[in-house]
C-alpha positions as CSV (number, residue, x, y, z in Angstrom):
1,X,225.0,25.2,57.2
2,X,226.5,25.4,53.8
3,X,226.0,28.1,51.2
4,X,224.1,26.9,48.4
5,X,225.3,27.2,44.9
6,X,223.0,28.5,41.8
7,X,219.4,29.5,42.2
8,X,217.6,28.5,45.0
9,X,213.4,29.3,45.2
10,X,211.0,28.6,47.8
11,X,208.1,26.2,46.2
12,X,206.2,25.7,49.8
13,X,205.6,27.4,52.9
14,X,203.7,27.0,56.2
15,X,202.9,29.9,58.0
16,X,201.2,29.9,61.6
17,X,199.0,33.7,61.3
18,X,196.4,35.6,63.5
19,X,193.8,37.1,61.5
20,X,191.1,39.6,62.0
21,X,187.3,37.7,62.5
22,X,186.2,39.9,59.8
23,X,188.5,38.8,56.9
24,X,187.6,36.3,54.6
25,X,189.5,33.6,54.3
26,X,188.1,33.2,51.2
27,X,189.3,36.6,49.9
28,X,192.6,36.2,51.6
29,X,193.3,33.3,49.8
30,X,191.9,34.8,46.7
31,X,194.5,37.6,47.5
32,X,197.7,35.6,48.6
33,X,197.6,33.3,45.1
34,X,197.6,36.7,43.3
35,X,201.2,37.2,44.6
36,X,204.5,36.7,42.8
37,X,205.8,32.8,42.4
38,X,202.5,31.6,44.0
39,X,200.1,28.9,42.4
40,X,197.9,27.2,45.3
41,X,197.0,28.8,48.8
42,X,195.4,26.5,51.6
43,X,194.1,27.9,54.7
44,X,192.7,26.5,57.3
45,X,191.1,27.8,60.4
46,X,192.9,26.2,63.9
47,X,191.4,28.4,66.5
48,X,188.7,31.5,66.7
49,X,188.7,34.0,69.4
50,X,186.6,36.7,69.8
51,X,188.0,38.9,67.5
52,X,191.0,37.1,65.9
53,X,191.2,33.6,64.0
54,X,194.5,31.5,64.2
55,X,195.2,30.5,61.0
56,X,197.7,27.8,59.2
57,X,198.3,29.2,55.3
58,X,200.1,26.8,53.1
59,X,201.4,28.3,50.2
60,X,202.9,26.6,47.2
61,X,204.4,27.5,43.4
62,X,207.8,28.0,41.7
63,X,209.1,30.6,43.1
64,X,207.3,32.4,46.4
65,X,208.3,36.0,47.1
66,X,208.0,35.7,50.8
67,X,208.8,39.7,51.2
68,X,205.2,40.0,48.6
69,X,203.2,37.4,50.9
70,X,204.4,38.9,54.7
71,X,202.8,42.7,52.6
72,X,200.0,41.4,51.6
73,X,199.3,39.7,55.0
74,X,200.1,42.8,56.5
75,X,197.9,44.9,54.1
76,X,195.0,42.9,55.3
77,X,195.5,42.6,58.8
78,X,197.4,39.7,59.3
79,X,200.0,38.7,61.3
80,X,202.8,36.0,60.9
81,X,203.3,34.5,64.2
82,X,206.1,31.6,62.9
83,X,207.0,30.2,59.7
84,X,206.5,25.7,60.3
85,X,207.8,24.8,57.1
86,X,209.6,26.0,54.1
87,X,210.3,23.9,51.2
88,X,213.1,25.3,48.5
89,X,214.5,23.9,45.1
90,X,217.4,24.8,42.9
91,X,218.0,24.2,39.3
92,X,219.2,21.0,38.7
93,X,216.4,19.3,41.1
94,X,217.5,18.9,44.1
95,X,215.4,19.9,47.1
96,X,216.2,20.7,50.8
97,X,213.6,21.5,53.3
98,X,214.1,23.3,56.1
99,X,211.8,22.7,59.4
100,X,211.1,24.7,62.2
């Protein structure tokens, strides 16, 4: 793959997480949209265990931290199993989206 040239953010991201029963989705929401570069937060519930909830979070805004949104996950007891989709921009507008 190429390098790319000038600034390059990430404005989307899908990540596939296990959370605790016990946290909010609500509140980790609420939490995640308070991070750097973020502006929406969707999550939605695929699968509940006994203790654990598999969650898809889809984050979007101008310019995600991703290093700020793995903490925060990790802070409240989340973990990042895979990362489905990123979507990144550079000045100029041009976009390239990169699938897993």
């Amino acid at each position: 793959m190429g390098r790319l040239r000038g600034e390059v953010a990430i404005t989307k991201m899908i990540i596939d997480a296990l959370k605790p029963r016990e946290l909010s989705i609500i509140e980790l929401s609420k939490t995640l949209c308070s991070g750097r570069g973020v502006q929406s937060v969707e999550i939605t519930v695929v699968e509940v265990d006994a203790k654990t909830e598999t969650i898809k979070v889809t984050l979007r805004g101008n310019s995600i931290d991703y290093s700020e949104v793995a903490e925060i996950m990790s802070r409240n007891g989340a973990v990042i199993r895979s990362i489905d989709e990123v979507t990144v921009s550079r000045k100029g507008g041009e976009v390239l989206k990169v699938e897993e």
